[in-house]
VEXVEXDO-378467 format. One record per residue (C-alpha): residue number from 1; y, x, z. Coordinates in steps of 0.1 Angstrom, whole numbers. Each point is the difference from the previous one (the first is absolute). Example, Ala and Ser with C-alpha at 12.3 -4.5 7.8 and 13.67 -1.06 7.14 Angstrom:
# VEXVEXDO-378467
<pt pos="1" yy="-45" xx="123" zz="78"/>
<pt pos="2" yy="34" xx="14" zz="-7"/>
This chain:
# VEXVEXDO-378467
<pt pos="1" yy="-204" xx="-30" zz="244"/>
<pt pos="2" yy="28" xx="-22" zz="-4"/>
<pt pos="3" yy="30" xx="11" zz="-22"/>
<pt pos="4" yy="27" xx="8" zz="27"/>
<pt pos="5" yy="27" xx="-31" zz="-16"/>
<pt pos="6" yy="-29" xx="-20" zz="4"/>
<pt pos="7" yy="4" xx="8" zz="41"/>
<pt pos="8" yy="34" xx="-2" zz="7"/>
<pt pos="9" yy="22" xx="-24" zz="11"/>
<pt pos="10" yy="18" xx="-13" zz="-33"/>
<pt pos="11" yy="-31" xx="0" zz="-23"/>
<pt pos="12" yy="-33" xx="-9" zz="26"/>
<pt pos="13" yy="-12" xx="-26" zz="-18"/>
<pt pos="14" yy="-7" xx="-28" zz="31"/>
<pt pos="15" yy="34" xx="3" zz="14"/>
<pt pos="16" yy="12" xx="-7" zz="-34"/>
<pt pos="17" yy="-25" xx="-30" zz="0"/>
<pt pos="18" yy="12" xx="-11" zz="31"/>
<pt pos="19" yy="33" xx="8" zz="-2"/>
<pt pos="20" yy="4" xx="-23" zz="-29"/>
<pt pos="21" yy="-11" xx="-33" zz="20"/>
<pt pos="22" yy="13" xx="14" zz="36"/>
<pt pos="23" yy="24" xx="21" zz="18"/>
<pt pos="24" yy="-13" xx="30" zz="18"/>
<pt pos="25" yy="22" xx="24" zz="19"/>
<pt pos="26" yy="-4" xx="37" zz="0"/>
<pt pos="27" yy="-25" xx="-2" zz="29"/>
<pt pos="28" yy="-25" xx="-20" zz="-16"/>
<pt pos="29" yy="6" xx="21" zz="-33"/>
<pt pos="30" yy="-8" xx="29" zz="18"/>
<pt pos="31" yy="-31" xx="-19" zz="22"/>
<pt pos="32" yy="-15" xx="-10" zz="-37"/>
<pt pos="33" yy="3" xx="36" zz="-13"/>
<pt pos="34" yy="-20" xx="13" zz="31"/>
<pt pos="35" yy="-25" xx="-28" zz="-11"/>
<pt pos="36" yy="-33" xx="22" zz="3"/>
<pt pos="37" yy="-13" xx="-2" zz="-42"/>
<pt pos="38" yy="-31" xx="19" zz="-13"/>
<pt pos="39" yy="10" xx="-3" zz="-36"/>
<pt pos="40" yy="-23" xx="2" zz="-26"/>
<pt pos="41" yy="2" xx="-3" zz="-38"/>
<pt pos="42" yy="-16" xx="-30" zz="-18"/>
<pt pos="43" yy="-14" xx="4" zz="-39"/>
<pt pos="44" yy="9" xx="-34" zz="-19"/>
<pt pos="45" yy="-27" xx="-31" zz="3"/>
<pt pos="46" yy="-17" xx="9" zz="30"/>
<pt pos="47" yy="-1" xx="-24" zz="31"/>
<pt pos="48" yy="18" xx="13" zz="33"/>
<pt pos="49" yy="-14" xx="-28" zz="18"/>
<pt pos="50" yy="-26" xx="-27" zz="-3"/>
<pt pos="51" yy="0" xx="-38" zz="7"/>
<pt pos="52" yy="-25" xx="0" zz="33"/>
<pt pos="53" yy="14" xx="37" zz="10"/>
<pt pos="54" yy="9" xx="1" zz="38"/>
<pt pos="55" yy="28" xx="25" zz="-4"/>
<pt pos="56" yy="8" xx="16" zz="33"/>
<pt pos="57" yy="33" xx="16" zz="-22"/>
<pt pos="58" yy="26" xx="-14" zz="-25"/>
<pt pos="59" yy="13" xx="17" zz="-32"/>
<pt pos="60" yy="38" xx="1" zz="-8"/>
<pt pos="61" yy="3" xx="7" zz="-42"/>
<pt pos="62" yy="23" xx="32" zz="-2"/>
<pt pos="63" yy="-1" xx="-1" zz="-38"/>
<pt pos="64" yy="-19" xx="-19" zz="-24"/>
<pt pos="65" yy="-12" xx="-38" zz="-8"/>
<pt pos="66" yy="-28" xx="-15" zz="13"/>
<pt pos="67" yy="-12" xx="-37" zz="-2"/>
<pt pos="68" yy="-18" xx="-21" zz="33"/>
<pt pos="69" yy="-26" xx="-23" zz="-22"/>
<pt pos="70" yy="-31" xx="-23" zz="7"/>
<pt pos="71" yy="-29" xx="-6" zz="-18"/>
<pt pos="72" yy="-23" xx="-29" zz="-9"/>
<pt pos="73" yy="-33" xx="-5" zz="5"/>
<pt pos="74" yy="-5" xx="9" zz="-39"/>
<pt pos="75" yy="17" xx="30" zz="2"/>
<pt pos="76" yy="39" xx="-12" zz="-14"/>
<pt pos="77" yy="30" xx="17" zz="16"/>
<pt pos="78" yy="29" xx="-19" zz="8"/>
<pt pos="79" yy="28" xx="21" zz="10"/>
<pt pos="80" yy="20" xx="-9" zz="33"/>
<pt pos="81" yy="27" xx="22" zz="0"/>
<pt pos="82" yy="18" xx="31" zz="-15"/>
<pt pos="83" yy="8" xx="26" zz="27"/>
<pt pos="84" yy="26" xx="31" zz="-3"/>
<pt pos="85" yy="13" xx="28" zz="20"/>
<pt pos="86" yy="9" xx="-7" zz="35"/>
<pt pos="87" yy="-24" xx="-31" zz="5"/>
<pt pos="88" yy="-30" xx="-3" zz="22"/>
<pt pos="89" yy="-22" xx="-19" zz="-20"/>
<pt pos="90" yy="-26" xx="-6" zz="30"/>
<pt pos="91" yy="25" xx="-1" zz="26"/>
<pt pos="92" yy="-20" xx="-31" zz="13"/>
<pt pos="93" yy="-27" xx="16" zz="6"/>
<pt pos="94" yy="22" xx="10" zz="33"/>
<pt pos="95" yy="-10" xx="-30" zz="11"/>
<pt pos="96" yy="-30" xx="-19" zz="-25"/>
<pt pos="97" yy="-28" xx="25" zz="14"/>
<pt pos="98" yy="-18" xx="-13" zz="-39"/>
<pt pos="99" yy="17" xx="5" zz="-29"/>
<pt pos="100" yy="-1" xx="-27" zz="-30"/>
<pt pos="101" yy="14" xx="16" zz="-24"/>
<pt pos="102" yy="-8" xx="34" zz="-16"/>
<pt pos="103" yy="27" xx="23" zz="-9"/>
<pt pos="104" yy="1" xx="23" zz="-31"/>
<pt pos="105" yy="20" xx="30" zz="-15"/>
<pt pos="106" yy="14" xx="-5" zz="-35"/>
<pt pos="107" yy="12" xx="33" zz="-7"/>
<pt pos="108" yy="-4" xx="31" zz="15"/>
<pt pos="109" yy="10" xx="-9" zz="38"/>
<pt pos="110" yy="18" xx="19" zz="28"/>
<pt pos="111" yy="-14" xx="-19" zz="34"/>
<pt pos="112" yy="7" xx="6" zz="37"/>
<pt pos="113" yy="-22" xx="-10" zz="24"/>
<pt pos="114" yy="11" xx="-10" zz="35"/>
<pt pos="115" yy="-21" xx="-7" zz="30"/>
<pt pos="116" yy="2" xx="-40" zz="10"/>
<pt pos="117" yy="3" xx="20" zz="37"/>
<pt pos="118" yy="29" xx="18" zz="-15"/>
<pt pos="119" yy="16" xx="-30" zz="-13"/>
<pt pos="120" yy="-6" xx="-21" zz="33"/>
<pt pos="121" yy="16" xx="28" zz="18"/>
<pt pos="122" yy="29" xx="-1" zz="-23"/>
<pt pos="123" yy="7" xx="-38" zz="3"/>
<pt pos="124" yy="-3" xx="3" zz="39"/>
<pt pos="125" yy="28" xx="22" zz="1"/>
<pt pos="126" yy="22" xx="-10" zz="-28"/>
<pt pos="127" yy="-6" xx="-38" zz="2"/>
<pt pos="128" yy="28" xx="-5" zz="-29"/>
<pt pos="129" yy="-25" xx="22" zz="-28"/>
<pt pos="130" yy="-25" xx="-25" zz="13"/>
<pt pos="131" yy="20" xx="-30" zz="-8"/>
<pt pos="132" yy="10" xx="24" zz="-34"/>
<pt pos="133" yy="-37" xx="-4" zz="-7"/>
<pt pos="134" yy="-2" xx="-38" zz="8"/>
<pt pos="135" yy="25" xx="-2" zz="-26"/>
<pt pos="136" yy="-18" xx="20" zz="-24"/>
<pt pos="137" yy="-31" xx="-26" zz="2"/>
<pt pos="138" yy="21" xx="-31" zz="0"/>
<pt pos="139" yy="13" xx="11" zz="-33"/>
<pt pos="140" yy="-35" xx="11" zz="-10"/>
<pt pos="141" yy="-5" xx="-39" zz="7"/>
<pt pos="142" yy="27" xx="-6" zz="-22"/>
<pt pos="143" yy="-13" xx="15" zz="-24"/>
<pt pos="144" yy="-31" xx="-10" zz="-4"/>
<pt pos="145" yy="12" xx="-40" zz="1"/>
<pt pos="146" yy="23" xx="7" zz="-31"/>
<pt pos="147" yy="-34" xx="18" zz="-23"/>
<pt pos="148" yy="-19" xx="-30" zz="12"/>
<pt pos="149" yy="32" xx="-22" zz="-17"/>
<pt pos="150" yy="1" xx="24" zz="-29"/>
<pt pos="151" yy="-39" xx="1" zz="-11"/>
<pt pos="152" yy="-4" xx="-34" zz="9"/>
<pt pos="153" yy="36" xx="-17" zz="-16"/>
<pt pos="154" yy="12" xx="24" zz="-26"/>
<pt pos="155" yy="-11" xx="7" zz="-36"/>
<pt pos="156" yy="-8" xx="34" zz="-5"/>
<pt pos="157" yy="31" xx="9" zz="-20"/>
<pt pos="158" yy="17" xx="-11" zz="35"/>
<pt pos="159" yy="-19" xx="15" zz="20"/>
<pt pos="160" yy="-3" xx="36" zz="-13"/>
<pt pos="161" yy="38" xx="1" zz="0"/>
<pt pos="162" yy="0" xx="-10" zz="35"/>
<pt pos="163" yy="-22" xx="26" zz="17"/>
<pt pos="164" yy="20" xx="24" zz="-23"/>
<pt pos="165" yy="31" xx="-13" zz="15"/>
<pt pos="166" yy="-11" xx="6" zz="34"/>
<pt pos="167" yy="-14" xx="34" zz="-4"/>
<pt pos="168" yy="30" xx="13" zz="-14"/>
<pt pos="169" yy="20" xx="-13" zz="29"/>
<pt pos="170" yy="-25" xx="15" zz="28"/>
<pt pos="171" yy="0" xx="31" zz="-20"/>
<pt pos="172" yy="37" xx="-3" zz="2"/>
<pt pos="173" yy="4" xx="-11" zz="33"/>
<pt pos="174" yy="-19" xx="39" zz="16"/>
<pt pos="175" yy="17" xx="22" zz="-28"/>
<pt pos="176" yy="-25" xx="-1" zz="-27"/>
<pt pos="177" yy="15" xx="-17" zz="-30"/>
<pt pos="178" yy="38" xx="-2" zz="-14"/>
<pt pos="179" yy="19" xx="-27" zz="-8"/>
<pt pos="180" yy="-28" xx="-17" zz="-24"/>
<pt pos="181" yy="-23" xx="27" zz="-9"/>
<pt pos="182" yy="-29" xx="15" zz="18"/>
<pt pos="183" yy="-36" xx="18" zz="-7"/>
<pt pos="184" yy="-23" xx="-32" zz="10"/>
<pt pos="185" yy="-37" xx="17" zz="-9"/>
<pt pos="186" yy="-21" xx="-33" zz="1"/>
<pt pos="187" yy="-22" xx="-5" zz="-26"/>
<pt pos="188" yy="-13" xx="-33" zz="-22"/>
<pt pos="189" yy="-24" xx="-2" zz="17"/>
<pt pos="190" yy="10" xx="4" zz="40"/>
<pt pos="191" yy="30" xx="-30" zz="-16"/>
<pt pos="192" yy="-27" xx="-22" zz="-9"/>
<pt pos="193" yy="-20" xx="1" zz="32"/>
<pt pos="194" yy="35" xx="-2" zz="14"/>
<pt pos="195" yy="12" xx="-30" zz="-16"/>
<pt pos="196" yy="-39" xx="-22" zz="-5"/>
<pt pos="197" yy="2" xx="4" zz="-44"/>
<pt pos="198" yy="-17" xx="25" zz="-26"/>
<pt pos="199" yy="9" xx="35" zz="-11"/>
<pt pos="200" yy="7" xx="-12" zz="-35"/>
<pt pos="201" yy="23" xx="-34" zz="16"/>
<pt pos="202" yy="19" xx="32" zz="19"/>
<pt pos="203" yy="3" xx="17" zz="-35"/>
<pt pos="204" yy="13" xx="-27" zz="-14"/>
<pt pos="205" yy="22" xx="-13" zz="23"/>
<pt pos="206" yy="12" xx="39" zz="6"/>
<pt pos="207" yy="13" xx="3" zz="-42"/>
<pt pos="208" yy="15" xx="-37" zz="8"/>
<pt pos="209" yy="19" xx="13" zz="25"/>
<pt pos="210" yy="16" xx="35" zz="-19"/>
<pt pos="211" yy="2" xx="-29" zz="-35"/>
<pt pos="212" yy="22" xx="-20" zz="23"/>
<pt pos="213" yy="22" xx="35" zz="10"/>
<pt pos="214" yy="-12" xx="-4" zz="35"/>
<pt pos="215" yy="-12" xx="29" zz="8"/>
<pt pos="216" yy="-4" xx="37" zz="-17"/>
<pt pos="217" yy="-28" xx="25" zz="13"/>
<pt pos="218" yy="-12" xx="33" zz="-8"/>
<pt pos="219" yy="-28" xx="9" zz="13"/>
<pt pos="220" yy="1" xx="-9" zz="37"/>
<pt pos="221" yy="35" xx="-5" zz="0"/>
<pt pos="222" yy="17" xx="-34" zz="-4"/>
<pt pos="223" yy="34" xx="-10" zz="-5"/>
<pt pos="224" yy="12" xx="-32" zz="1"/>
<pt pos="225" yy="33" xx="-7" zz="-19"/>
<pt pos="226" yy="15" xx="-29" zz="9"/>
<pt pos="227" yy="-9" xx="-6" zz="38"/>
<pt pos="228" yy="13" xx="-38" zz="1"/>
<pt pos="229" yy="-19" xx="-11" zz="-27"/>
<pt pos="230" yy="-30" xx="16" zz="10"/>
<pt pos="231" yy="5" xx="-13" zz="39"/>
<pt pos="232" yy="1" xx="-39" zz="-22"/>
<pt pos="233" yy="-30" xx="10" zz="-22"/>
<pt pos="234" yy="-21" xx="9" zz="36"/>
<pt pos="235" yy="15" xx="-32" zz="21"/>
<pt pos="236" yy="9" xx="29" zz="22"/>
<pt pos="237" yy="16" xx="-1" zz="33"/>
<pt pos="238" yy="-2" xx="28" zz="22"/>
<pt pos="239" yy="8" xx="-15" zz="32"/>
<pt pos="240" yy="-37" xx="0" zz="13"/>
<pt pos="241" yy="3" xx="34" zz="-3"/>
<pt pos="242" yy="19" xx="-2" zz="30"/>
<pt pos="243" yy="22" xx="37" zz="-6"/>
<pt pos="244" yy="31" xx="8" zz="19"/>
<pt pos="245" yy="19" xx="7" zz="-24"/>
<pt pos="246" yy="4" xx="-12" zz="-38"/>
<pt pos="247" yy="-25" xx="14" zz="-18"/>
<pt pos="248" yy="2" xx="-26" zz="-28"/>
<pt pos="249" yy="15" xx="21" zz="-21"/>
<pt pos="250" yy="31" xx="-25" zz="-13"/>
């Protein structure tokens, strides 16, 4: 079962998600938390789906982090994407009947899945959660074109502070971090199949970074000091996050 907060309407998770990148009124809050969810609990590093599955469901991520990722012919990982609460990693599926990417927990996972009959039904008769969900994969787009600019363009110093930067602001942005500190449990490993370098590069690059006074962590938590000079270190812009409202975190 779901913890109750979890299931109402100031804490569920996708209206938080969706909420930060459109406005819903109190109808379609209400239409998303009669959104039909058999929720199941996730142990870290398993797969939820598959590259070649043909899901006849999606998953929205009620708690947790999980990674989509694809993999060479040699076996090599390259991760895709980080996902948190209140996204729908395989919300394409919807409509891309094969899926080409495979989808992953990193920690200990919370998932509900809905019905793709459920979900049609729901953007049939709340056509503006539909175009909430078109949204939601245009920024997906977005998101994807700026790691493809990151791995490919940036050093690594560069570009571990700027997936940092924008996890702390999409943590932010559904009520999961404070002004510059959250819990971000990704390993050295999931960051260098995240960002194309080694575990030790991502070691070395990660003392680099608290040397500098960029960031503190403890544990799984991170605290970044000085947000402007970390935003400059990561050539970070958060506008192809697309959020409604500032979530850069001035």
């Amino acid at each position: 079962m779901v913890p109750a907060p979890l299931l109402s309407p100031d804490y569920h998770p996708l209206i938080r998600k969706l909420e930060s990148i459109f406005p819903l009124n109190d109808e379609e809050r209400q239409a998303l938390l009669d959104l039909p969810m058999q929720v199941s609990v996730i142990k870290e590093d398993q797969d939820i789906v598959r590259e070649g599955d043909r899901p006849s469901r999606s998953f929205a991520i009620l708690s947790g982090f999980t990674c989509a990722y694809k993999m060479t012919g040699d076996g090599k990982r390259q991760i895709v994407t980080f996902s948190i609460a209140g996204d729908i990693p395989d919300l394409q599926s919807l409509h891309l009947k094969v899926l080409d990417i495979s989808v992953a927990t990193l920690t200990p996972c919370t998932v509900g899945f809905i019905e793709h009959e459920a979900l049609w039904d729901l953007c049939t008769r709340h056509p503006r959660i539909a175009a909430a969900f078109w949204r939601e994969c245009l920024v997906e787009g977005a998101i994807f074109r700026e790691w493809v600019l990151n791995v490919g363009r940036r050093e690594a110093y560069h570009r571990m502070a700027h997936i940092m930067c924008e996890l702390l602001v999409r943590l932010r942005a559904v009520g999961l971090a404070e002004d510059h500190v959250c819990e971000l449990p990704i390993t050295q490993v999931e960051f260098a199949d995240a960002l194309g370098i080694t575990t030790v590069h991502v070691n070395r690059v990660m003392q680099q970074l608290r040397a500098d006074g960029l960031i503190k962590t403890n544990g799984s938590r991170l605290n970044i000091p000085d947000w402007e000079r970390f935003k400059e270190a990561g050539d970070f812009d958060p506008t192809y996050l697309h959020l409604r409202r500032d979530e850069a975190i001035a």
